[in-house]
C-alpha positions as CSV (number, residue, x, y, z in Angstrom):
1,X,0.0,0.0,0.0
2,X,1.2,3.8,-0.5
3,X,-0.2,7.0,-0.3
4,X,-1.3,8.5,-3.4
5,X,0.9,10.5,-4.8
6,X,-0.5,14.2,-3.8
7,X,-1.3,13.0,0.2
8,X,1.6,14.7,2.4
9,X,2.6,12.8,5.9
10,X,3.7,14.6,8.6
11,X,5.4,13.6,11.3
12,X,3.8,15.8,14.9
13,X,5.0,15.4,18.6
14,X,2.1,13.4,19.1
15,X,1.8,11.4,15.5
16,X,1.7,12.0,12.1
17,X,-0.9,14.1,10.0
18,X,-2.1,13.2,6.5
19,X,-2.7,16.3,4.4
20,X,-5.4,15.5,0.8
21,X,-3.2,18.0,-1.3
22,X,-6.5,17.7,-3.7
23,X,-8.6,18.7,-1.4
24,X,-7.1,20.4,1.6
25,X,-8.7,18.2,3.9
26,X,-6.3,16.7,6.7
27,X,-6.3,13.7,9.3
28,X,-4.5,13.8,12.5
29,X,-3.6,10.3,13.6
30,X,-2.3,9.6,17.3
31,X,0.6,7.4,18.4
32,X,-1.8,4.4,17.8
33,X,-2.7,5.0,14.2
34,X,0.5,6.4,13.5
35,X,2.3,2.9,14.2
36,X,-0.7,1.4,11.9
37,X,0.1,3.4,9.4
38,X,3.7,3.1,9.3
39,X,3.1,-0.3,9.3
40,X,1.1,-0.8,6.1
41,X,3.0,2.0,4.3
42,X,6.1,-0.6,5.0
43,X,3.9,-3.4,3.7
44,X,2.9,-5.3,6.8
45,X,0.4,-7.7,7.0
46,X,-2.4,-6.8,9.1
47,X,-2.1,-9.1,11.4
48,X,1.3,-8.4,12.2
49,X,0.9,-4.7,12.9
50,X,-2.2,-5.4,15.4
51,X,-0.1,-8.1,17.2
52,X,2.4,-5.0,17.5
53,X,-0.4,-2.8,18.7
54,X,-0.9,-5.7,21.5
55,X,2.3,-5.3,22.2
56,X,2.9,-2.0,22.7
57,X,-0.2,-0.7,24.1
58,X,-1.6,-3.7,25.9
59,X,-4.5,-4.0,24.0
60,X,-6.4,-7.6,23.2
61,X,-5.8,-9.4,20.0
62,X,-10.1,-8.8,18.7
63,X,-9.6,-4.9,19.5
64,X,-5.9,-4.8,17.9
65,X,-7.3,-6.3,14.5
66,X,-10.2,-4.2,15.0
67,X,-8.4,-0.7,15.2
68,X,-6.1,-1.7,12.2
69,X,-8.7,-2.8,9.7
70,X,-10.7,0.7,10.8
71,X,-7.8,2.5,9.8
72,X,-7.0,0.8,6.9
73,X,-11.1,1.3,5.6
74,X,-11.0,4.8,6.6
75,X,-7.7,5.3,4.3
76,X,-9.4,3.6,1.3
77,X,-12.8,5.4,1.9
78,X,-11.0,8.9,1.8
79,X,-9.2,8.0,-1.0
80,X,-5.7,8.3,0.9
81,X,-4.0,5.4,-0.1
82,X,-3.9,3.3,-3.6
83,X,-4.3,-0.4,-3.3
């Protein structure tokens, strides 16, 4: 997966922030999505990141996969990322 090509990422003190150069709409994501996103930018599987997530923010396996594949639609649905 990888951003298309006129979405900026931005790393912040507190995560990263997605700018739509198309349409001037932004996302902030926080430490959490941040590591998801990371994560399938460097090709991941999904089931590796949320193991990750359990790891690092002691968070159960269900809610891990949940977050990640939440993130991951909400990326496609904006029109964020290409396949």
């Amino acid at each position: 997966m990888q951003l298309r090509g006129d979405v900026s990422l931005v790393d912040t003190d507190y995560g990263k922030v997605l700018l739509d150069g198309g349409t001037g709409e932004y996302w902030e994501l926080n430490p959490t999505g941040s590591l998801v996103l990371t994560g399938l930018l460097a090709g991941r599987p999904a089931g590796e990141i949320a193991a990750t997530l359990c790891a690092a923010f002691d968070v159960d396996g269900d809610r891990a996969t949940a977050d990640v594949t939440a993130l991951l639609t909400t990326l496609r649905d904006a029109r964020l990322v290409l396949p």
